[in-house]
C-alpha positions in Angstrom: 67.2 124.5 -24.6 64.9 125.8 -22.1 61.9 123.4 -22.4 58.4 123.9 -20.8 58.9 121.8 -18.0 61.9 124.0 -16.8 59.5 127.1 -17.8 56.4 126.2 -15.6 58.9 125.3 -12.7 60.1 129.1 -13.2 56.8 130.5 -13.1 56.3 128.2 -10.2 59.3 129.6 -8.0 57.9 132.7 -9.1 54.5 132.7 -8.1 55.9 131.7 -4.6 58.0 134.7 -4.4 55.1 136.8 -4.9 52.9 135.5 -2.4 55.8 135.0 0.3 56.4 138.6 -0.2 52.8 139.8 0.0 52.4 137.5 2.9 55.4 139.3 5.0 54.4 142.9 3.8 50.4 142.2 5.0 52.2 140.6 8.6 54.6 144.0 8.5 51.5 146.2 7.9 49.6 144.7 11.0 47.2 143.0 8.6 47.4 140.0 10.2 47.3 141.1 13.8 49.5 142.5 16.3 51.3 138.8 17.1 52.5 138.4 13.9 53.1 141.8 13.3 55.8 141.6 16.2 57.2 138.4 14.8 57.8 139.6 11.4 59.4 143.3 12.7 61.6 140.7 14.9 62.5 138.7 12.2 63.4 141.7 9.7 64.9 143.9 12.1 68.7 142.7 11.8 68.0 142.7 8.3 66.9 146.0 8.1 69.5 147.8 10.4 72.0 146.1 7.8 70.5 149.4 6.0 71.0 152.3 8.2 70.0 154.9 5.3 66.1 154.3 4.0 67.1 156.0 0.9 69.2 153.3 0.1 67.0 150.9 0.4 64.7 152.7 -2.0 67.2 152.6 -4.5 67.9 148.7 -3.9 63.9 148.6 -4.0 63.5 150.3 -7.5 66.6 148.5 -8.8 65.3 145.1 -8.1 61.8 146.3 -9.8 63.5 147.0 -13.2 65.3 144.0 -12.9 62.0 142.3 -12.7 60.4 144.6 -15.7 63.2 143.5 -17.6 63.3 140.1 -16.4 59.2 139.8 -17.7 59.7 141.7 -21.1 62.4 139.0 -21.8 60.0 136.4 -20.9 57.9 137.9 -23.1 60.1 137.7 -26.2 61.0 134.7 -25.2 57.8 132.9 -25.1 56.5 135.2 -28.3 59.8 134.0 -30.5 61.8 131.2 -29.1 59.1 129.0 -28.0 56.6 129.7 -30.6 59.3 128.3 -33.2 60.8 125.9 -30.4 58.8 124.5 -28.2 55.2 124.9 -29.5 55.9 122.1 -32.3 57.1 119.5 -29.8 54.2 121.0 -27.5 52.0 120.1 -30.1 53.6 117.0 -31.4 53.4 115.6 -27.9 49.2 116.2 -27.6 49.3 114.7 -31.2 50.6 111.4 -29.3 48.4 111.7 -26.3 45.1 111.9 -27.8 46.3 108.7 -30.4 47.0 107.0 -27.1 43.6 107.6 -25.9 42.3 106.6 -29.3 43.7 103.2 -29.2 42.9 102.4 -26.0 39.3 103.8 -26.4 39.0 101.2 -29.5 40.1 98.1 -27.7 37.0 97.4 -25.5 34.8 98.0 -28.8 37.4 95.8 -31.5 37.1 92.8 -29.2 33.5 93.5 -28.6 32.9 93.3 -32.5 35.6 90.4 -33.1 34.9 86.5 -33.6 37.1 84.9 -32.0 37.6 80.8 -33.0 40.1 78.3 -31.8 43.3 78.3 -33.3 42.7 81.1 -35.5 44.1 84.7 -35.2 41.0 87.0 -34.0 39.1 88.9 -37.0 37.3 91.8 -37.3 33.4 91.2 -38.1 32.1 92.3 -41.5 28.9 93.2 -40.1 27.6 96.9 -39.7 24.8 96.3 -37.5 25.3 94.8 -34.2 22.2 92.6 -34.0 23.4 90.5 -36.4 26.8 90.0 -34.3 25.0 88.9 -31.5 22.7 86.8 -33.7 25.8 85.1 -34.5 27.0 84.5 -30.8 23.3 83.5 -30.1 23.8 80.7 -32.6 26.7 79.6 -31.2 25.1 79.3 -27.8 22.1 77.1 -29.4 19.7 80.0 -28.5 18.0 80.4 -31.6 14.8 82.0 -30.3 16.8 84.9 -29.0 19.0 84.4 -32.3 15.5 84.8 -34.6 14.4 87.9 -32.5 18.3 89.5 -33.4 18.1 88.6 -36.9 14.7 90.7 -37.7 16.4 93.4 -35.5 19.1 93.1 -37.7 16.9 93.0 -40.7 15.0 96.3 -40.0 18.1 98.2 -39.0 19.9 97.2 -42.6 16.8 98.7 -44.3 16.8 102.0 -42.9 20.8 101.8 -43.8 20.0 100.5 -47.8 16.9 103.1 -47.9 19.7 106.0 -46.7 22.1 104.9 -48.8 20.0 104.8 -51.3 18.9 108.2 -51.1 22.6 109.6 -50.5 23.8 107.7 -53.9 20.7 109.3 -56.0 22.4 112.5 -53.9 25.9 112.4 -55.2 24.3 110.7 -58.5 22.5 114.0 -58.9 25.6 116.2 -58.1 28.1 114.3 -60.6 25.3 115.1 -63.5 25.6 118.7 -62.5 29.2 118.8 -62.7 29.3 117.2 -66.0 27.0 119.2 -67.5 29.0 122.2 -66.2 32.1 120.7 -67.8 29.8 120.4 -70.9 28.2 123.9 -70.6 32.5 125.5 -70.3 33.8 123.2 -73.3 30.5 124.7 -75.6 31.3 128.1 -74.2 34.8 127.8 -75.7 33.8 126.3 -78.7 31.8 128.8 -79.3 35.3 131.8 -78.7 37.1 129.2 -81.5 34.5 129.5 -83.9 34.2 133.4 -83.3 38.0 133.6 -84.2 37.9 131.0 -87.3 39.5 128.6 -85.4 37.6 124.7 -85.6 35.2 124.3 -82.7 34.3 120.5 -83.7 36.8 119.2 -80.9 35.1 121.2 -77.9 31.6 120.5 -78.9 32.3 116.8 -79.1 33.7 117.0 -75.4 30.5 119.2 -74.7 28.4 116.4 -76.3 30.1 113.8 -74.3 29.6 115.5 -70.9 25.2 115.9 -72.1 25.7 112.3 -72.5 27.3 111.6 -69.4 24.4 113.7 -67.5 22.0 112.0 -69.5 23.5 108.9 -68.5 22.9 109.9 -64.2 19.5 111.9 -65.4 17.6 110.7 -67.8 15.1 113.1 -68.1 17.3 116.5 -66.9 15.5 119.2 -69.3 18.9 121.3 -69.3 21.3 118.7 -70.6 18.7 117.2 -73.5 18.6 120.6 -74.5 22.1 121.4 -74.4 23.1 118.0 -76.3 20.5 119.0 -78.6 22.1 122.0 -79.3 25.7 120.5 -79.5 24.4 117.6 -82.2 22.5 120.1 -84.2 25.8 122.1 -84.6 28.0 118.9 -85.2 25.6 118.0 -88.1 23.6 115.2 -86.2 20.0 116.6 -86.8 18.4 113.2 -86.5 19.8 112.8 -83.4 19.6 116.6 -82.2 15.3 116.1 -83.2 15.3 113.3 -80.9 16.7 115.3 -78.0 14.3 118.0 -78.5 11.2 115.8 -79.0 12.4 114.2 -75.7 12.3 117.3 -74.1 9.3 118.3 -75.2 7.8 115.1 -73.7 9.6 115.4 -70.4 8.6 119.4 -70.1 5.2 118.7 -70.9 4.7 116.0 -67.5 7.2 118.3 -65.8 4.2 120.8 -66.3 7.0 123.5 -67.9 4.8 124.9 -70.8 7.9 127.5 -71.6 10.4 124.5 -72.1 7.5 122.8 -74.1 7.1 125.8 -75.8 10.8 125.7 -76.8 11.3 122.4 -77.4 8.9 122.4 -80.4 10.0 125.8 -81.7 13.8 123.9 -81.9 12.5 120.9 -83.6 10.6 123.4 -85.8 13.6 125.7 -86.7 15.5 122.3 -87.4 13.0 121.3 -89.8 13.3 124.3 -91.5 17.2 124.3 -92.0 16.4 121.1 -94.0 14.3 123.4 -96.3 12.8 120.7 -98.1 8.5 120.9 -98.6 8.5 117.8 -96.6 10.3 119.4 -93.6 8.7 122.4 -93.8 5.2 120.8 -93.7 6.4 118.9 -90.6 7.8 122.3 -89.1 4.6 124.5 -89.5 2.8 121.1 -87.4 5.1 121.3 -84.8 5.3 125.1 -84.7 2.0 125.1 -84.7 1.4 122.5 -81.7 3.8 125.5 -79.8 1.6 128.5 -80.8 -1.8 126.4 -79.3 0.1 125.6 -76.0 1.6 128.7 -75.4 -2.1 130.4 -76.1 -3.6 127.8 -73.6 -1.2 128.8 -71.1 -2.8 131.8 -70.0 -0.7 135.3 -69.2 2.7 135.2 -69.9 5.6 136.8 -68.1 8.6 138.8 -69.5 10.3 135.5 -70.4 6.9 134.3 -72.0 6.3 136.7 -74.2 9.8 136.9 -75.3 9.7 133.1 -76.5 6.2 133.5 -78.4 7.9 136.2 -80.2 10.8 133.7 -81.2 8.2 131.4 -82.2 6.2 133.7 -84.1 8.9 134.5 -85.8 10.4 131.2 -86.2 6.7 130.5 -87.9 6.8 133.2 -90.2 9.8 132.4 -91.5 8.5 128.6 -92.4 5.0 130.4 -93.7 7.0 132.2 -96.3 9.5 129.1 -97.7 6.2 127.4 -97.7 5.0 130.5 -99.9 2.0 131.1 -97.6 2.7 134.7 -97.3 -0.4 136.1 -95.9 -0.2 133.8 -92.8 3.4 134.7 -92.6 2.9 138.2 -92.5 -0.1 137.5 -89.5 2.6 135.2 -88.1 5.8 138.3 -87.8 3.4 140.9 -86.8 2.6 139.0 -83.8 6.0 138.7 -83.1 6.9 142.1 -83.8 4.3 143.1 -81.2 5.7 141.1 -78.8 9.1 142.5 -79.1 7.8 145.5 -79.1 6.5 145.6 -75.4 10.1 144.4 -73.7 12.1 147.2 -73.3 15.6 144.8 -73.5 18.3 145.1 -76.0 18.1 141.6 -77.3 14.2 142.0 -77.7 15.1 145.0 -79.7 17.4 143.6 -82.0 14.9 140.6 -82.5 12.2 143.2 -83.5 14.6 144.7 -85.9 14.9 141.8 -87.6 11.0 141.2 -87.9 11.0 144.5 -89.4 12.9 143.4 -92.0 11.3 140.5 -92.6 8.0 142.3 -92.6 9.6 144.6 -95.5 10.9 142.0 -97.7 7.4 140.3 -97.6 5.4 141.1 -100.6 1.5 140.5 -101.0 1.3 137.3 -103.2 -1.7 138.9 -104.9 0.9 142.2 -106.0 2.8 139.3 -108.0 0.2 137.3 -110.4 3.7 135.5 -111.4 4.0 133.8 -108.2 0.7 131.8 -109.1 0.8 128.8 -111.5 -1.6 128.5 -114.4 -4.0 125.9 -112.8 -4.2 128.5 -110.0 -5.1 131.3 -112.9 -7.7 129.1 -114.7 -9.1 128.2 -111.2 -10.0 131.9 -110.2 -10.9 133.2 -113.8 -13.8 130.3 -113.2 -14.8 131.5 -110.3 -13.2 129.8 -107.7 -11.0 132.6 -106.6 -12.1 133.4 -103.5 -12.5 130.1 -102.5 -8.5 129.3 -103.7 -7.2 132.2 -102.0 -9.0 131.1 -98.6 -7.4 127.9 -98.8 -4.2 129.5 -99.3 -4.3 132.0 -96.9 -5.5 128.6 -94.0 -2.5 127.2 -94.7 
């Protein structure tokens, strides 16, 4: 095989030629000066009359040029195909060895500077990071323990600033492992959720959602996303107790977080929870925390798109719990104010939203249109005059 040493010896021998012969052409020009100009005509004379017809030489002239063309374009192939697949792996393979060579012997003045050497025992390499405390070490074997003192505070200080780093890298990669499982948890919901919309049980995905909320929750205590989203999962899986916790947790964390919207939303869950459990009990409970939502979102002063798009879920989240709690004027108040609010965004979720209030708003009937809904105490009470009076009380919730 034709290896790169041989290669760069060619290109060598080559390179020579081509200065030798500009060298003898500049001396037979006169370039050079008239004495060498004589010597080099004496010198190619004989050589010259060998070829008494200058056409002849032309031709040998041209012929060796297309020898060389063809000589260089076979080079070329050469070097493009043969030692591209040939040579180049060895070439590299052969640096590969050189700079591990330089490696090793670039390590050996720092491995014995860091060993510990001791009689009769094979050297060892220090467990120490910081090189103060090594040469605290040696001081103390010398008996210089001043020196040694001022190395070990040295020492000290510099594995501080190496905890308080690593520190802050753990609480780094602590961070980026509870995004990753709440990602995991965030896909396993999302195909949950496609099994459930094809009749197929979703239980097994959002218990492996759960368990990557958990996980988060476990790295980040307090992450707002992932006690929402385990909130969510439990409250599908049938563990309200545990999904109201969540959410009352999140509302405490959004609320020192200074997030009034996740607030906001964190009491309008717990409220929509309490209402699934439809009992007067939980509904009482419900309007409360519903309530505590509609005085904080009001104190929060103007609301963006997003804003006014949860008030509206609230509002109607609240009317809904007004009318199970057969408190239908303040129900009614309730879903107009949410249908106003879906009225001014211009989205397609908003509208479908605002449909539904619509309905709602429909299907509520003034209590006073139906004397049936009122019990006879409430009768006697207003045929005696306290009317009025009852129907305020009703109508404050």
């Amino acid at each position: 095989m034709f290896t790169a040493r041989w290669a760069h010896r060619t290109l060598v021998g080559f390179c020579i030629l081509v200065v030798l012969g500009v060298s003898i052409y500049a001396g037979w020009e006169g370039w050079l000066g008239p004495a060498i100009q004589t010597r080099v005509k004496g010198a190619l004379d004989p050589l010259i009359s060998l070829f008494p017809d200058p056409a002849l030489l032309d031709r040998i002239a041209r012929v060796l040029g297309a020898i060389g063309t063809a000589l260089t374009a076979a080079f070329g192939v050469y070097k493009g195909i043969y030692y591209a697949d040939h040579n180049l792996p060895e070439r590299f393979k052969q640096f590969l060895q050189r700079a591990d060579e330089k490696l090793r012997g670039d390590r050996k003045p720092l491995l014995a500077a860091i060993a510990e050497p001791r009689a009769g025992v094979r050297v060892k390499g220090s467990v120490f990071f910081v090189h103060p405390l090594n040469l605290a070490l040696s001081q103390i074997g010398y008996g210089d323990l001043s020196a040694a003192d001022k190395s070990l505070k040295e020492a000290v200080r510099q594995l501080e600033v190496q905890m308080d780093a690593s520190k802050r890298q753990s609480q780094s990669i602590e961070g980026q492992k509870a995004t990753a499982h709440i990602l995991r948890g965030s896909i396993a919901s999302a195909l949950a959720e496609y099994d459930s919309s094809v009749l197929v049980s979703a239980d097994a995905g959002r218990e492996q959602a759960e368990k990557e909320f958990t996980l988060a929750l476990e790295l980040r205590p307090r992450d707002i996303d992932a006690l929402e989203l385990r909130g969510r999962q439990r409250e599908l899986r049938g563990n309200y107790q545990g999904a109201l916790t969540d959410y009352e947790m999140l509302a405490e964390v959004a609320k020192d977080e200074g997030s009034t919207l996740r607030a906001v939303r964190a009491y309008r869950l717990q409220g929509e929870l309490l209402e699934n459990r439809a009992t007067r009990q939980s509904l009482d409970e419900a309007r409360r925390r519903l309530d505590a939502a509609l005085k904080l979102i009001e104190g929060g002063g103007s609301l963006t798109h997003s804003g006014i798009f949860e008030k509206g879920l609230l509002l109607k989240a609240f009317g809904r719990v007004q009318k199970q709690r057969n408190r239908l004027p303040n129900a009614r108040t309730h879903l107009e104010g949410a249908a106003s609010c879906f009225a001014l965004l211009k989205t397609p979720e908003a509208s479908a939203h605002g449909n539904e209030v619509q309905q709602m708003l429909k299907e509520l009937v003034p209590e006073e249109d139906f004397p049936s809904l009122r019990t006879d105490n409430e009768k006697k009470a207003e045929s005696s005059g306290f009317g009025g009076f009852l129907r305020w009380l009703r109508r404050a919730g």
